[in-house]
MARSERO-178088 format. One record per residue (C-alpha): residue number from 0; x, z, y. Coordinates in steps of 0.1 Angstrom, whole numbers, padded with zeros to 4 digits, always signed. Layout:
N
+-----+-------+-------+-------+
!   k !     x !     z !     y !
+-----+-------+-------+-------+
! NUM !     X !     Z !     Y !
...
+-----+-------+-------+-------+
//
This chain:
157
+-----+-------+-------+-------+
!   k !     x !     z !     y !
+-----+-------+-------+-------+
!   0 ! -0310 ! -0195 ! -0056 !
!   1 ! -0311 ! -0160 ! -0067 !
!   2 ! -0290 ! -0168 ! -0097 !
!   3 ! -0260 ! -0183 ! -0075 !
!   4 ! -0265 ! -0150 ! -0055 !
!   5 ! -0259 ! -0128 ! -0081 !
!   6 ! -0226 ! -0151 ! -0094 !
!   7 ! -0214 ! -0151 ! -0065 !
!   8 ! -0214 ! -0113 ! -0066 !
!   9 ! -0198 ! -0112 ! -0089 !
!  10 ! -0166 ! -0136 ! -0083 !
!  11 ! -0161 ! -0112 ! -0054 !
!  12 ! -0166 ! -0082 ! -0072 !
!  13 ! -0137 ! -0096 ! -0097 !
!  14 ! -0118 ! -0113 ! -0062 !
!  15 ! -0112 ! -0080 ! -0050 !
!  16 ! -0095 ! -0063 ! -0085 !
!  17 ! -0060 ! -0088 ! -0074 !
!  18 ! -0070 ! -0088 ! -0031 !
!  19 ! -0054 ! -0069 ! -0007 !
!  20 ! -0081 ! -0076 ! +0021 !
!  21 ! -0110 ! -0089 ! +0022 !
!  22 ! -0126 ! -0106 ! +0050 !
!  23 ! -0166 ! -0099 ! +0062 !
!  24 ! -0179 ! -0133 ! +0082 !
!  25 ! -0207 ! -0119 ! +0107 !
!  26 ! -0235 ! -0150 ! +0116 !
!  27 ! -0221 ! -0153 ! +0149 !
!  28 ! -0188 ! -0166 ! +0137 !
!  29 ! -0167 ! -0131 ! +0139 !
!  30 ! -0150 ! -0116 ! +0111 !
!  31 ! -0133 ! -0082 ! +0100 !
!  32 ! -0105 ! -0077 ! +0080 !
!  33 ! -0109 ! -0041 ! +0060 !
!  34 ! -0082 ! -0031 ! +0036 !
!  35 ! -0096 ! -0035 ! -0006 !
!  36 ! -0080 ! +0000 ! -0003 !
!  37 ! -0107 ! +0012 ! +0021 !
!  38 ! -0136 ! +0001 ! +0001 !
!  39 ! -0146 ! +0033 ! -0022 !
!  40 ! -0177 ! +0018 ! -0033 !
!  41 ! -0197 ! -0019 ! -0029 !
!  42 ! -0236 ! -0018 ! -0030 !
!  43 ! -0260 ! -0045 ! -0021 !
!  44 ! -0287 ! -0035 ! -0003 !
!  45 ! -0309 ! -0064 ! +0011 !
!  46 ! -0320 ! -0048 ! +0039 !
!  47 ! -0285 ! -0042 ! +0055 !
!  48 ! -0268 ! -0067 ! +0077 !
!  49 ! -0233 ! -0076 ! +0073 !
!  50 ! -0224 ! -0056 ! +0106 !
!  51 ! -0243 ! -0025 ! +0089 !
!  52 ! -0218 ! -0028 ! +0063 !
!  53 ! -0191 ! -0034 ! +0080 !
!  54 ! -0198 ! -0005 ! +0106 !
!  55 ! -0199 ! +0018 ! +0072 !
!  56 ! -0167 ! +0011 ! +0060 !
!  57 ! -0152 ! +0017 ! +0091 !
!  58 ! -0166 ! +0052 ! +0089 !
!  59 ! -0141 ! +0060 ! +0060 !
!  60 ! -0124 ! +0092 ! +0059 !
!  61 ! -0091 ! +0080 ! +0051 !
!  62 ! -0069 ! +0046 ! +0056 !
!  63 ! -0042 ! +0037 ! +0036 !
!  64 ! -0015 ! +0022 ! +0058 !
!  65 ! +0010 ! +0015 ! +0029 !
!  66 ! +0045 ! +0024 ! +0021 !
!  67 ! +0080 ! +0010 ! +0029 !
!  68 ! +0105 ! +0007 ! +0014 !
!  69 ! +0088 ! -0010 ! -0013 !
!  70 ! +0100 ! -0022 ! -0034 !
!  71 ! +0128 ! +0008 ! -0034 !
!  72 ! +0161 ! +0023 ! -0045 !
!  73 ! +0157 ! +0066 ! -0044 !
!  74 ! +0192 ! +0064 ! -0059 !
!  75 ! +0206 ! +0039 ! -0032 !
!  76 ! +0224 ! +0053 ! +0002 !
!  77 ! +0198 ! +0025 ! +0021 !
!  78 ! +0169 ! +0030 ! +0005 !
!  79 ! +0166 ! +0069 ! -0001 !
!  80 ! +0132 ! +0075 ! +0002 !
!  81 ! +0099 ! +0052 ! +0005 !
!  82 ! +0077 ! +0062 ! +0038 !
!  83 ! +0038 ! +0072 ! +0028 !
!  84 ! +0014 ! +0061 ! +0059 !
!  85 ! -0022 ! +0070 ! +0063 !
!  86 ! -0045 ! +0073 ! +0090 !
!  87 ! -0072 ! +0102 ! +0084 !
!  88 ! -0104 ! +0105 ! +0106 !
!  89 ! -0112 ! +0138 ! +0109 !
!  90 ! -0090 ! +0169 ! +0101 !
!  91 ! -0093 ! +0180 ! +0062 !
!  92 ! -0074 ! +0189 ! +0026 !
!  93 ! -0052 ! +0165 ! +0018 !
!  94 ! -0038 ! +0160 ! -0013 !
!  95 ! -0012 ! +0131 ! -0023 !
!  96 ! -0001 ! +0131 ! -0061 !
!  97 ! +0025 ! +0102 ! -0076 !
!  98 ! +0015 ! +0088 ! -0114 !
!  99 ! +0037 ! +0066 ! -0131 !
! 100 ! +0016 ! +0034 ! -0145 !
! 101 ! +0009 ! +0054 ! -0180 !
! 102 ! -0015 ! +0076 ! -0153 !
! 103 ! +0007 ! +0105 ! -0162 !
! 104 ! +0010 ! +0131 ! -0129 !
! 105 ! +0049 ! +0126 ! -0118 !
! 106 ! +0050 ! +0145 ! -0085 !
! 107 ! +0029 ! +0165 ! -0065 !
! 108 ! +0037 ! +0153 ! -0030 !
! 109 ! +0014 ! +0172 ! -0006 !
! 110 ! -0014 ! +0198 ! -0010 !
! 111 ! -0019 ! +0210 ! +0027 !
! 112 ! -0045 ! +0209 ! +0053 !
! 113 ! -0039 ! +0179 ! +0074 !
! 114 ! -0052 ! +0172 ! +0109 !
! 115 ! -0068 ! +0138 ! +0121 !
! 116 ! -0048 ! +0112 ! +0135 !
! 117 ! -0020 ! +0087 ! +0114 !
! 118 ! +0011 ! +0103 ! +0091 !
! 119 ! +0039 ! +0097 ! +0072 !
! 120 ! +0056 ! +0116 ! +0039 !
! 121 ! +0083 ! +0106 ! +0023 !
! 122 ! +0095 ! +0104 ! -0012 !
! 123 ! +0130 ! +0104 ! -0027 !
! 124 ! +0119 ! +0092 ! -0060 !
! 125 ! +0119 ! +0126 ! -0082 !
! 126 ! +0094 ! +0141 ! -0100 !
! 127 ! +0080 ! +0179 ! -0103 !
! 128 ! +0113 ! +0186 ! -0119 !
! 129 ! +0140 ! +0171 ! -0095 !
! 130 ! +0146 ! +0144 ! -0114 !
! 131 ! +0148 ! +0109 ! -0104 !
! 132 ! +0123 ! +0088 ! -0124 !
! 133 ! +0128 ! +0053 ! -0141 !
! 134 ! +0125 ! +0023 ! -0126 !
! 135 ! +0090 ! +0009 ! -0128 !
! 136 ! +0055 ! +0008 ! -0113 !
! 137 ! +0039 ! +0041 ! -0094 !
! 138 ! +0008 ! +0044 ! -0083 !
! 139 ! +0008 ! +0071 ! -0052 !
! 140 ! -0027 ! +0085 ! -0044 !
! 141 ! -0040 ! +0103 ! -0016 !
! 142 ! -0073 ! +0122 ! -0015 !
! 143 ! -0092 ! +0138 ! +0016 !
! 144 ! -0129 ! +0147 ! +0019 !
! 145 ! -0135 ! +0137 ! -0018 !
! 146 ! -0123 ! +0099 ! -0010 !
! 147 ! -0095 ! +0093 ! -0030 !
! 148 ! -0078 ! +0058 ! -0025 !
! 149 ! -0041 ! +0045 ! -0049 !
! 150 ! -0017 ! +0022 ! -0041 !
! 151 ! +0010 ! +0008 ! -0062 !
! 152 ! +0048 ! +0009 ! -0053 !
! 153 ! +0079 ! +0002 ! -0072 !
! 154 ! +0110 ! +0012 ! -0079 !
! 155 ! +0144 ! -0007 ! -0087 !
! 156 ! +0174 ! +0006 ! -0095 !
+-----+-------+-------+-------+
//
């Protein structure tokens, strides 16, 4: 039994590299959604329930809500900008900072003491130098209270 344990760890270990969500069944028949994005780190400690866990992760510093447009156009009238969200849980230094999907800094995008409570920022698709950059895959990552969680967004021209 132990060894289909541990397999099983590890097919959701690799599951979540490609989810977006992942789902926590409680014995009672409830389940929570949480965001992969959320999860900074996955330990297995027998002695925790799945509630324990689940109550822990909730307790994250920082959500990732996504961003939209995505895909996007900075150079298109419609599509001029792509809308950061994120949801912090207590007030704190926020930094956001765009890499392109060589993990090369494009743009720094916010470096500012933020207070609790869900935001939005914007970004028109230039880097440091106000230039727009090629079409491609970005990775935007924001970082509070030394959690720092990445999501990818593209851009089409």
């Amino acid at each position: 039994m132990k060894r289909v344990l541990s397999l099983a760890i590890i097919i959701c270990c690799s599951y979540l590299l490609w989810a977006e969500n992942m789902t926590i069944c409680y014995q009672n028949g409830e389940s929570v959604v949480i965001a992969v994005e959320e999860i900074a780190e996955i330990s297995f400690d027998p002695n925790l329930s799945v509630e324990e866990v689940a109550a822990e992760i909730q307790k994250l510093p920082l959500k990732l809500l996504g961003n939209h447009p995505n895909p996007f156009a900075p150079q298109a009238a419609r599509s001029s900008e792509t809308k950061i969200s994120y949801q912090l849980a207590t007030a704190g230094q926020l930094k956001i900072t765009i890499y392109n999907s060589k993990g090369q800094k494009v743009k720094d995008l916010a470096d500012k003491q933020e207070v609790a409570g869900k935001h939005t920022i914007g970004w028109n698709g230039k880097d440091n130098g106000g230039s727009f950059v090629a079409a491609g895959v970005y990775f935007y990552n924001v970082e509070v209270e030394n959690v720092s969680l990445s999501k990818k967004l593209l851009i089409i021209k």
